[in-house]
N, C-alpha and C positions, 0 to 999 in steps of 0.2 A: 499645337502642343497637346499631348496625350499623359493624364495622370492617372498611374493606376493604383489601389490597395489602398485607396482615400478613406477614412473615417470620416464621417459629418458630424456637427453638433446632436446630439439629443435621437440618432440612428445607430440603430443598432446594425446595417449591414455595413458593406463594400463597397467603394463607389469605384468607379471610371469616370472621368471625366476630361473633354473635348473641349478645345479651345482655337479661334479662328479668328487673326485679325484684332486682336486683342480683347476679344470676346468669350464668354461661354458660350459653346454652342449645344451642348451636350454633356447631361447627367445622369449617368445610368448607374443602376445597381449592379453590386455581383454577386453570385452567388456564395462564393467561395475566392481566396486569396488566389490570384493568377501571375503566370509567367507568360510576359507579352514586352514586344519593344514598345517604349515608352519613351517619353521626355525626362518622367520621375516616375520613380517609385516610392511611395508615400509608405513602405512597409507597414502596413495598417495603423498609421499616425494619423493625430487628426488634424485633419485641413479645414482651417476656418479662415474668415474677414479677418481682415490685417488689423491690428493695433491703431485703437484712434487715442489720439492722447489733446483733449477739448480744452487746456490750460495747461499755459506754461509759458515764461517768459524769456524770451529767447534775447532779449535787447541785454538783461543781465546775466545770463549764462559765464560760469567761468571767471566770476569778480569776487568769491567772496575770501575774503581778506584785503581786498583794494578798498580805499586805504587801508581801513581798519577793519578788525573782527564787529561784527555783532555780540557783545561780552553779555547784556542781558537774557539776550535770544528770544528779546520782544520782537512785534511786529513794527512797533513803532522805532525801535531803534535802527531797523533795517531799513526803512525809511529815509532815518537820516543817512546811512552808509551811504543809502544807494545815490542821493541827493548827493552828497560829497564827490562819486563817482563820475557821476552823470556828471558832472564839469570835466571830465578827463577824454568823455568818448570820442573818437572818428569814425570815418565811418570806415577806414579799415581794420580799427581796432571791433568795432561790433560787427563786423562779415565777416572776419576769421577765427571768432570766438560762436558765429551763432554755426557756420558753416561744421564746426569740431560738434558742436552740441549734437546737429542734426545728423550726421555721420552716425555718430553713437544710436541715437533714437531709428532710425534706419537699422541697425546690424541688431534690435530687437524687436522689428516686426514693425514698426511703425510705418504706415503708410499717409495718415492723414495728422495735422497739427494742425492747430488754433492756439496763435500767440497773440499775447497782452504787451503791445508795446507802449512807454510811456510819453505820453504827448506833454506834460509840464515844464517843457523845455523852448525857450525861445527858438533855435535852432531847427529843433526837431531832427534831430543827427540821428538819429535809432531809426524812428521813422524812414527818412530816405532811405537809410542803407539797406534796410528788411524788405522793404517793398520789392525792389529790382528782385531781390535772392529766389521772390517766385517764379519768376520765369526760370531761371536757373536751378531752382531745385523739383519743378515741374516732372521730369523724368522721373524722379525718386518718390516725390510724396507732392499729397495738395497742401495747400500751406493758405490760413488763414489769419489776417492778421485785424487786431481790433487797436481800437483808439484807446488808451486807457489812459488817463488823468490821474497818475499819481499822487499826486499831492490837490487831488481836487478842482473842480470845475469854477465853484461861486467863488473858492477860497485862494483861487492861485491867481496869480496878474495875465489877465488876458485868456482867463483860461476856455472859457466859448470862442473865441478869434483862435487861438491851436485848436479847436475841435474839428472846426467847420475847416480848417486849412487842411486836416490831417483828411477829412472828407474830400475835401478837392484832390490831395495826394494820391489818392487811391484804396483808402483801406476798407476791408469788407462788415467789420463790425462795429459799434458804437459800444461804449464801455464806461463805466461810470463808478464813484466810489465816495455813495454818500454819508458813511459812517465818520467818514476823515473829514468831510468839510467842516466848518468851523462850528454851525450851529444846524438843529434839528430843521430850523427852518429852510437854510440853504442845502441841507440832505432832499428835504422832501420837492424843493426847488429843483434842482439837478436831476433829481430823478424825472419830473415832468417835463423837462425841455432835453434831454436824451430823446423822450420816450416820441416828442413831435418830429426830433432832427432827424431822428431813425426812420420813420414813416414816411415822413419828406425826400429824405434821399432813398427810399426804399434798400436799408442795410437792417439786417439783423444785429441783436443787440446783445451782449454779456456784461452783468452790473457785477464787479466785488460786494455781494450785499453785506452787511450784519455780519462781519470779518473781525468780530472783538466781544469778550466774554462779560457782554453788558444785558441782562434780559431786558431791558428798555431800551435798545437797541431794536427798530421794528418798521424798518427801511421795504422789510419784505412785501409789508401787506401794499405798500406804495406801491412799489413795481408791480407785483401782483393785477391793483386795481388798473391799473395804466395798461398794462398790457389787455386785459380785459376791454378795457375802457375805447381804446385804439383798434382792437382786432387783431392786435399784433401776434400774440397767443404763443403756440409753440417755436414764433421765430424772435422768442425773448428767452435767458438763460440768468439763472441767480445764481450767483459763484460763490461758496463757503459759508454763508449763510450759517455761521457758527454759533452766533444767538444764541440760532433756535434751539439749541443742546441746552440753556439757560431760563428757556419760556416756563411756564409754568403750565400742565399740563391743558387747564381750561382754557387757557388763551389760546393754544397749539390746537385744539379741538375745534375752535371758531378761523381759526387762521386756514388750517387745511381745505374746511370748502370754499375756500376763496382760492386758494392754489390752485385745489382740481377743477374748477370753473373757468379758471384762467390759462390753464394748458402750459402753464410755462416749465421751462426744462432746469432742473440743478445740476453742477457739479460742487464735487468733494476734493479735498486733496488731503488724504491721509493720514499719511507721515508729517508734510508738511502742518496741520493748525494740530496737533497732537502737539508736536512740537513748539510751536509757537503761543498755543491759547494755555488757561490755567496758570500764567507767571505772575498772577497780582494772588494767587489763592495760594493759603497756607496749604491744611491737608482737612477735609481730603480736596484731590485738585482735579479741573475736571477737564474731562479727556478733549473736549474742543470739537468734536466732528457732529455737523449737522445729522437729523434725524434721518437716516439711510436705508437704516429697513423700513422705516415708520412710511415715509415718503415712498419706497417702495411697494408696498403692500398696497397701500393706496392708489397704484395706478399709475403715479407721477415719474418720469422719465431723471433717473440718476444717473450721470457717469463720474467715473473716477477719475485722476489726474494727475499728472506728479507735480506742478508747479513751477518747481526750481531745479537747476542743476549747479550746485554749485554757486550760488549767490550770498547776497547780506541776509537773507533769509533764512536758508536751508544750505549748512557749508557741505551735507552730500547732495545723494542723487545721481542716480545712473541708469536715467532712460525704460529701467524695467516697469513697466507697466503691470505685471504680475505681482511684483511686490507690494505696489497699494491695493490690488487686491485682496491678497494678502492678510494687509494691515487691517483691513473695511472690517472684514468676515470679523477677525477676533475684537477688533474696538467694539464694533456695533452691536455685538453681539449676534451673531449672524449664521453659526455655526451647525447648522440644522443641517440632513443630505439635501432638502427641497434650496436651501440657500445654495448649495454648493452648485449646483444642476443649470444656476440661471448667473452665475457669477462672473462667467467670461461676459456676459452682456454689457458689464458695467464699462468694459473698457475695448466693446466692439461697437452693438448694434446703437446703443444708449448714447454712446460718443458721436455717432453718424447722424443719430435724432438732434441732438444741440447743435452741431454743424450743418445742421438741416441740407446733407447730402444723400441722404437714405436712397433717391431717386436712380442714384449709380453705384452703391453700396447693397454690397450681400454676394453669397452662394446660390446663383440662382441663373438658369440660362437667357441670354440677350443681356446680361449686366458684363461693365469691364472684367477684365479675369485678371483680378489683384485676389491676393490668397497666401496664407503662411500655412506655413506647418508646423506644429505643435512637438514634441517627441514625448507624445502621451497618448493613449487613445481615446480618451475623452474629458469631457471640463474637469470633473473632481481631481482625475490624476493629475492631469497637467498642473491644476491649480496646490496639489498634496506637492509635488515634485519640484515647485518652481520650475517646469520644463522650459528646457532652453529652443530657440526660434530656430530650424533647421535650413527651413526653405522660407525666403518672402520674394514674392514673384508679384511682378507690376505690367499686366496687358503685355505678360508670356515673358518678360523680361526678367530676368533671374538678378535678381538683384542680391541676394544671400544666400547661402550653401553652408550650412554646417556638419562638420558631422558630430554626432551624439558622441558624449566623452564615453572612455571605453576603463575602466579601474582592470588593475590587473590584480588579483584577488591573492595574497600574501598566505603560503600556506601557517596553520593554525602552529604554534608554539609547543600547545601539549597534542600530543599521540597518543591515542587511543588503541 
């Protein structure tokens, strides 16, 4: 496969680029915009790493209104929904519902997923059904699936016997959610026997940390220490860590070098705790999203994520990963050109660090040749434009082809 008139991230020229066997073989510059036979012509679009999207729960995709609405548009009330739900699942009803999701996420670039599926179920009906869909959705995207304990490990009946079974099942990450369990002391429990089950089975780990607009709420510095503690390090992830938006500045200043010592990875999810955090606050209320420049700037590994599609959670959602982009730059406050320049990271290279896939991820020759195309010439536009995903190609395999919408330009009213 040969592409030519490729933009790269953060380059100012031309690219050409060779691919052989589902590899990079070859990346060369051009001088100037050329006419040559080709596979594509990237018309000086930019070609970058596909879409990783590091959280998202594919088990509840597609239910939100089953039974009922979420009327508060708490976190906890989705909880219950989804608990009501989850007595209803099979598992062809959650493989024809995560299959529609994935499709979606696919036709905007996504190439790699890390789902949160929930083990609080006797059954474990979500669990088998998601597992198989890897082999099956292999061709299109990698697809990681974590153990998550919704309603808690200490605080749910049997809830270490579903851990260690959902281990046996197959799943790649260990997950945890010690905010929900009953008491601070089973939070800080939970987190330390994750942190040995993880190790033992050698799976990397994503906790829902400090997911509630409580500043005593301080799950983090646990995981933190444990991962530290263990060696586990950057193949541990704190997920939402909403808290910390709540700390109080001296405490966040003693907490951060335990983070950076500890090498662990965050994600965010936007739209999603925007929405969900500040509902017990009168005004003013507060925006919910973990510190994201702060944690940036500091060195620490963020990505972005959408969460939900369509759940008791979050009744939209539509797979764009640009969008919580987006959202990040103006919640965070993030809006500087140096912010704008490193912003696709949050939902490429950053997302491939948490999934700690980096090894076979990137623009870079002898790496798979997975690759989208932007209809921007570089991050700022794309991210100014919400630009739409033109090409997403999987090891030469075209897996999406768009063409750029075309407006047809209505002549002016008055006449000059």
């Amino acid at each position: 496969m040969k592409i030519i008139n490729a933009r790269l991230r953060n380059q100012p020229d031309l690219f050409t680029l060779h691919c052989d066997k589902g590899i990079f073989t070859e990346i060369e510059r051009q001088e100037a915009p050329i006419e040559s036979e080709c596979d594509i012509n990237a018309n000086q679009n930019l070609l970058c790493s596909p879409f990783v999207e590091p959280h998202i729960h594919l088990d509840a995709v597609l239910t939100a209104g089953e039974p009922r609405w979420n009327l508060s548009g708490t976190l906890f009330e989705g909880i219950e929904c989804w608990a009501e739900r989850k007595k209803l699942l099979s598992i062809q009803d959650v493989q024809t519902r995560v299959l529609k999701a994935a499709e979606l996420l696919i036709s905007q670039g996504v190439q790699y997923i890390r789902t949160h599926v929930d083990v609080t179920d006797p059954d474990l009906t979500a669990l088998k059904a998601i597992l198989p869909l890897k082999e099956t959705l292999s061709p299109y995207l990698d697809l990681q699936v974590v153990a998550f304990p919704q309603e808690g490990i200490l605080s749910f009946p049997d809830g270490k016997t579903l851990m260690e079974e959902a281990i046996r099942l197959g799943v790649d990450v260990i997950g945890g959610i010690p905010h929900f369990e009953f008491t601070r002391e089973y939070g800080v429990e939970s987190m330390r026997w994750i942190m040995d089950l993880a190790k033992k089975n050698n799976k990397l780990v994503d906790v829902h940390c400090d997911e509630i607009d409580d500043g005593n709420s301080r799950f983090l510095e646990v995981l933190a220490t444990a991962a530290l503690e263990t060696g586990m390090n950057y193949k541990v992830t704190a997920s939402h860590t909403v808290a910390m938006h709540s700390y109080n500045n001296a405490y966040c200043s003693k907490l951060f070098r335990l983070l950076k010592k500890s090498g662990i990875n965050f994600v965010s999810c936007p739209t999603e705790n925007t929405h969900l955090q500040g509902r017990f606050d009168e005004f003013p209320k507060r925006r919910g999203i973990t510190r994201v420049k702060e944690l940036t700037a500091a060195g620490m590994t963020v990505a972005l994520a959408q969460d939900s599609i369509q759940d008791p959670w979050y009744s939209l959602g539509n797979g764009k990963l640009l969008r919580q982009v987006d959202f990040a730059l103006h919640a965070c406050h993030m809006m500087g050109y140096d912010d704008f320049k490193v912003a696709l990271d949050f939902i490429t290279s950053n997302g491939a660090k948490v999934m700690n896939i980096t090894e076979r991820y990137g623009i870079e020759e002898g790496k798979p040749a997975n690759f989208i195309i932007l209809n921007g010439e570089d991050d700022v536009s794309v991210i100014r434009e919400q630009s739409e995903v033109l090409w997403s190609v999987r090891e030469e395999k075209i897996l999406l082809e768009r063409q750029p919408a075309k407006i047809r330009q209505l002549k002016t009213l008055l006449q000059h």
